[in-house]
C-alpha positions as CSV (number, residue, x, y, z in Angstrom):
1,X,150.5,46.0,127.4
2,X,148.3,45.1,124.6
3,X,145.4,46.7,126.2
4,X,147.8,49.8,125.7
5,X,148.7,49.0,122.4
6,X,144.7,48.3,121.0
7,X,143.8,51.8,123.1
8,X,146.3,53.5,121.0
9,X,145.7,51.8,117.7
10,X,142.0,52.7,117.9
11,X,142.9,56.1,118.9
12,X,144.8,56.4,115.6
13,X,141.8,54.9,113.7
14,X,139.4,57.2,115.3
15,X,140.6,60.8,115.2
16,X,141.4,61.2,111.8
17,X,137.4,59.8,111.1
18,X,135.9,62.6,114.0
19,X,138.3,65.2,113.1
20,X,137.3,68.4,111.7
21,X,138.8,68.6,108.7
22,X,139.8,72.2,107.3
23,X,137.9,72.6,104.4
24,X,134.7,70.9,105.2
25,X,131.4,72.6,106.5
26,X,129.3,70.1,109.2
27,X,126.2,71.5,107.8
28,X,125.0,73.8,105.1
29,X,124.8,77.2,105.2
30,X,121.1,78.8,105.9
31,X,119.2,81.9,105.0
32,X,121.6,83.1,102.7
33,X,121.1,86.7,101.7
34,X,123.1,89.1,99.5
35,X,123.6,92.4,101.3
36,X,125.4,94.2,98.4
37,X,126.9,93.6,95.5
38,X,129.7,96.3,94.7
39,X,131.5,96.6,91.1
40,X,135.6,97.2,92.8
41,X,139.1,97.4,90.7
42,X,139.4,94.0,91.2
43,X,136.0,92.3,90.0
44,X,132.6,92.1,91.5
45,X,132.3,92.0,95.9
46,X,129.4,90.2,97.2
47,X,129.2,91.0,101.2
48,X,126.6,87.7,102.0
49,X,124.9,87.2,105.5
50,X,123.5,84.0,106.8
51,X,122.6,82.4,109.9
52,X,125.9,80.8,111.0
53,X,127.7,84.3,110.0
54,X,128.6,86.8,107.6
55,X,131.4,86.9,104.7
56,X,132.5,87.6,101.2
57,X,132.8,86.6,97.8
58,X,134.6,88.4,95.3
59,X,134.4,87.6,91.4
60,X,137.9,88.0,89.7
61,X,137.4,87.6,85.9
62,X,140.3,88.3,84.3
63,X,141.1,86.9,80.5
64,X,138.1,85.1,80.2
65,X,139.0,82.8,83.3
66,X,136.7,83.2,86.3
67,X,138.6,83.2,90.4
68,X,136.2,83.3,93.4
69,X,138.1,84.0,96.8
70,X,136.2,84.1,99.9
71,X,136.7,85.9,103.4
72,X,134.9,85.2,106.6
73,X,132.6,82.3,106.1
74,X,133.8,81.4,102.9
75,X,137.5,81.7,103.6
76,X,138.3,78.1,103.6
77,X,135.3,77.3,100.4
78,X,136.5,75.6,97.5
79,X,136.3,77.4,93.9
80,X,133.3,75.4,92.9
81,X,131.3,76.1,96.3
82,X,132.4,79.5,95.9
83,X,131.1,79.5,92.6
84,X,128.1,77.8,93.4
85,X,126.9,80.2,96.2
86,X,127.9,83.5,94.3
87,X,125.5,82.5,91.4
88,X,122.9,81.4,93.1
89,X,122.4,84.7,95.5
90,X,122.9,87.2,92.5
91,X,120.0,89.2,92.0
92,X,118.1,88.7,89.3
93,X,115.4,90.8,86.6
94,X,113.3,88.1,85.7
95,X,110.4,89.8,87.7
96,X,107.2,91.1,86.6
97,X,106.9,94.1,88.7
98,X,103.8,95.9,87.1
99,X,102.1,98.9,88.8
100,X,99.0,98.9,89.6
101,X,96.2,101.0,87.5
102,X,94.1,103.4,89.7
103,X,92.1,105.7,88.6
């Protein structure tokens, strides 16, 4: 009986530790690329593509206040990892791009 008893107590311990919880990635996500980045009624669409998968992002700014809300990949993503991954893959014009002289 209490072998029963300490198999079931450590069970209860255990699982909530190994369990996957809803919200949380195991790992990060790699070779993120933006594929497009579309102006739509309701804000900006970012259609990404990584290794583990593909989803989207789309950028709500309405009254000043920014709202992220992913699909796919992202669909379970918190505002600030939304956030965090839609800045950092939007292309930017800080290039030089110069053409070359020939001639």
């Amino acid at each position: 009986m209490k072998r029963t008893a300490l198999g079931v107590l450590c069970l209860l311990i255990a699982l909530p530790i190994f369990a996957d919880s809803p919200g949380a990635r195991k790992m990060p996500l790699t070779m993120q690329r933006c594929v497009s980045l579309e102006h739509t009624a309701s804000g900006w669409r970012m259609q990404i593509l990584c290794r583990e998968g593909k989803g989207v992002i789309v950028l709500a700014d309405a009254a000043g206040t920014s709202h992220y809300q992913g699909t796919g990949i992202f669909a379970e993503s918190s505002q600030k990892e939304l956030d965090a991954t839609y800045q950092s893959l939007i292309p930017r014009d800080d290039s030089r791009f110069e053409l070359m002289q020939l001639g």
